[in-house]
N, C-alpha and C positions, 0 to 999 in steps of 0.2 A: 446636551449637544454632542454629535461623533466628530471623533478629530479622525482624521483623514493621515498618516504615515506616510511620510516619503520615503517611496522605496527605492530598496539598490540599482532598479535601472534593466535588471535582466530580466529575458522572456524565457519562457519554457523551454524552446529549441536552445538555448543555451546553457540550461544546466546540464551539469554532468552527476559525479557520485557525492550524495550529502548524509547529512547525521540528522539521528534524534537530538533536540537539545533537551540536554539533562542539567541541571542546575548547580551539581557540581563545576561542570566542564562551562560555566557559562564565558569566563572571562579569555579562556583558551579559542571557545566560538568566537568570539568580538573578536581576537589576536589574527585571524586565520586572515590571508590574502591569497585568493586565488576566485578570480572570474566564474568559474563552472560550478563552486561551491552554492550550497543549499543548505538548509535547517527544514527537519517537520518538526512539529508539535503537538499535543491531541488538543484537541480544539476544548474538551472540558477542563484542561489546568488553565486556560487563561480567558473566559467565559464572566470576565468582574468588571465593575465598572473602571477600576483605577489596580493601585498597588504598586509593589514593585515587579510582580510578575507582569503586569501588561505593561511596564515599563520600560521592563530587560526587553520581552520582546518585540516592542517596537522598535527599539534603540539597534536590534540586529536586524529586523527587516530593511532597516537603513543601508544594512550593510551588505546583506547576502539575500538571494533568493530565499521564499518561503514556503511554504505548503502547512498545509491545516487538515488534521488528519481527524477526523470524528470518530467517535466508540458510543453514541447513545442514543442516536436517532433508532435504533432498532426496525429498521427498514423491513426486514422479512415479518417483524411479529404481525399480530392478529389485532389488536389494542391498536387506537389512533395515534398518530405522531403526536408528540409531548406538542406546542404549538409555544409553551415558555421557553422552551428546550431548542426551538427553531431560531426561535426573535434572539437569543441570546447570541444564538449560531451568524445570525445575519448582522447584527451587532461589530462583533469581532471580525469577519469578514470585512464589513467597513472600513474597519477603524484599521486595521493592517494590510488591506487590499491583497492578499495571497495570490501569489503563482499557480498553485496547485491548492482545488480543496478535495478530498476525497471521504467514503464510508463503508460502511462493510454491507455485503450480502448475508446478511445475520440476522438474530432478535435477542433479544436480550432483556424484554418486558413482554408481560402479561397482566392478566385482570388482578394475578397475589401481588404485582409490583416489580420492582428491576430485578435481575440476575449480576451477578460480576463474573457474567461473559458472553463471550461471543459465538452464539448459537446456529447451527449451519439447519436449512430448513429443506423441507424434499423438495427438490425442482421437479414440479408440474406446470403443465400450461394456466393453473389457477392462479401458480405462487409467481406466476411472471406477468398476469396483465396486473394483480396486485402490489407488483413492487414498483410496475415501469410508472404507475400511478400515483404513487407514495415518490419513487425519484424527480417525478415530476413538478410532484408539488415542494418540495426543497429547491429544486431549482427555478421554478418562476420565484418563490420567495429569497434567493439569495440573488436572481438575474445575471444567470452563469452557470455552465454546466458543472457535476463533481464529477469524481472519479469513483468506481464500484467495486471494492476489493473480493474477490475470489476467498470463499473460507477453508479452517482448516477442519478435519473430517477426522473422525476416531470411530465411528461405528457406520456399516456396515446396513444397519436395519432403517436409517431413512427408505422410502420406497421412491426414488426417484424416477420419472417417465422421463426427461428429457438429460442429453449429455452436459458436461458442464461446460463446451468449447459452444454448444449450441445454443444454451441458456444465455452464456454472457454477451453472443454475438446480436443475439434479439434481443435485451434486455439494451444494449446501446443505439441498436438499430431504431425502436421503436419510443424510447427515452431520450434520446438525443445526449445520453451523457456516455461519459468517456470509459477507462478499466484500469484500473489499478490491480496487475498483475502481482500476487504474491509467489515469489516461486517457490518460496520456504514452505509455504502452507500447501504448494503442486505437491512435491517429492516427500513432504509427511504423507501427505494424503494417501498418496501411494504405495509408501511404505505400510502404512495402518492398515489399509483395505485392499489392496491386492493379495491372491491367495497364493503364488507362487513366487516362493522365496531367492528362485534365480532369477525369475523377468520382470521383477515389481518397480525397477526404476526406470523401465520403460514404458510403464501405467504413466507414465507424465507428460508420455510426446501430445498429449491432447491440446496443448497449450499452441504448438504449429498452426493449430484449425482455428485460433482466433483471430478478429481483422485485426493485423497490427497495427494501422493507421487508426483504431481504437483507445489503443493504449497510450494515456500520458505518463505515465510513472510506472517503476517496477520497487520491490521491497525484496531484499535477503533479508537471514537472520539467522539464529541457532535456535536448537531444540535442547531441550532434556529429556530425560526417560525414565520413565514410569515401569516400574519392574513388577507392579503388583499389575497390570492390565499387556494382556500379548495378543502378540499377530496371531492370525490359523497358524502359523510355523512355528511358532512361542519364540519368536523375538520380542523384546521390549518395546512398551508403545513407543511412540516419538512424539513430544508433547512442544506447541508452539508458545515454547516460556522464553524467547526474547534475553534467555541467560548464557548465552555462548558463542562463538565464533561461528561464522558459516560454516555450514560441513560441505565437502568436496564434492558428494552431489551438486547439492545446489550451485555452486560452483561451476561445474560441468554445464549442469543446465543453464544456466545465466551466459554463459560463452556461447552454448548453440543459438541460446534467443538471439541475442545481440545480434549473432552473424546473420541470423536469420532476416530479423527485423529491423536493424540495425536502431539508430544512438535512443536510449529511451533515460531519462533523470531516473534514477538509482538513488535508493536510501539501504542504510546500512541500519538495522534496528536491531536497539542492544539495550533493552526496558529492564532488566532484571540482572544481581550481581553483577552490576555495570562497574566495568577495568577504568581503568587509566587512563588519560587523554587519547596518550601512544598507541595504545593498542586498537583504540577506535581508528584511528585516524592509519592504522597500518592497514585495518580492512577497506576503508575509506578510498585509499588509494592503489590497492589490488582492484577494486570495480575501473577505477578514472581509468586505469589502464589498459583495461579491455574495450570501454567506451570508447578511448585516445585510439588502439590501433585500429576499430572498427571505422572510425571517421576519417584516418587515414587512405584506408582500403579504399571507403566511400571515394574520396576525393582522387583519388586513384584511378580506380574505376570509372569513373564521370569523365575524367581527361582522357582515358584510352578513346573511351565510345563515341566523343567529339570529336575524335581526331582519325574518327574509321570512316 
């Protein structure tokens, strides 16, 4: 039998900047009080029928918004969706009823078996009536839409025919599911494969061209780098390893969106040589505060235009 969580009570439009939980920091999550706050988690560490992991995290969905982030459906591959893989997915969705679920525009299996990673695939008109097909059938079986995260990109020789502002706008259009904007993996991307080492962080504005009433959730994070693989400029790659503070691009770009698009739920992802409570929770609260003056503005703005 699925036991049913009672949750913290908030909807989507009310979060603001949230964390991975990582299991170290779990007792410091439970600690936290503040309304806008969130937790994601990848939806394969708690995928069991019992334990203490689906314990801890029903005991915080109690407490705080949730989101259930997937790494294994491998939506872009070629190979049929796992369907154990799915029921286990809709399972855990039950039983925690999540705010937000979302998955990657990747693959990550084949006919040899799983990869441990997340595979970005050419965007062709083929590769999109095949995913918005495969999105589909995830969401009649979990009855709810997810979210589609945007990958990150290190080479240059996919043959893509279609842009990636155009891909993800059809791919919600005609799926009915939402975008999970990763800006970490825009401003790599752009770094990796743009060929001009002065105008490569403006390879990102392509993000402007999506519907942002698309978008439920957005993801920062940090890179590392890879010295033995370089740009055409011979900069170091930039590798989406989830081990370091945002860098100040991203940054940057996370400020125009917001202004742009305004209030979108912000996860701060820090999977690897994961710091301190503090140090999360310092990143944590540089996003709330960009969210905070943005919703200000909003309401701002809404009072002038009523009163013109």
């Amino acid at each position: 039998m699925t036991t049913t969580t009672q949750t913290s009570g908030a909807t989507p439009s009310q979060l603001g900047a949230g964390l991975g939980a990582k299991p170290q920091h779990w007792d410091a999550l439970l600690a936290v009080k503040d309304a806008n706050f969130w937790l994601e988690v990848h939806a394969e560490n708690h995928m069991v029928m019992g334990g203490p992991r689906l314990a801890i995290l029903q005991t915080m969905r109690q407490r705080h918004g949730l989101s259930i982030h997937g790494v294994g459906l491998s939506l872009a591959g070629s190979v049929a969706i796992n369907t154990q893989h799915l029921s286990k997915l809709v399972r855990l969705v039950q039983q925690v009823q999540p705010d937000l679920i979302s998955e990657h525009l990747a693959w990550s299996a084949d006919q040899a078996g799983y990869f441990p990673d997340l595979l970005p695939a050419a965007r062709t008109p083929a590769l999109l009536h095949h995913v918005v097909a495969r999105v589909q059938l995830v969401q009649d079986a979990l009855g709810r839409p997810i979210a589609i995260e945007n990958p990150s990109h290190y080479t240059s020789e996919l043959e893509h025919t279609l842009g990636e502002a155009e891909f993800l706008n059809d791919l919600a259009k005609r799926s009915g599911c939402q975008l999970l904007l990763d800006l970490n993996n825009v401003v790599l991307s752009s770094h990796n494969l743009h060929r001009d080492e002065n105008n490569w962080v403006g390879a990102s504005d392509w993000v402007f061209d999506l519907d942002s009433h698309a978008i439920s959730e957005i993801h920062l994070a940090g890179i590392s780098l890879d010295d033995n693989a370089t740009t055409t400029w011979g900069d170091a790659l930039w590798i989406d390893s989830h081990s370091s503070a945002i860098s100040q691009p991203v940054w940057d770009l996370y400020q125009r969106f917001i202004t742009h698009a305004g209030h979108k739920p912000t996860l701060i992802e820090w999977d690897n040589n994961v710091p301190a409570f503090d140090t999360l929770w310092q990143q944590r609260q540089r996003a709330q505060c960009i969210l905070d003056k943005q919703r200000v503005f909003h309401e701002w703005w809404r009072l002038v235009t009523s009163m013109a």
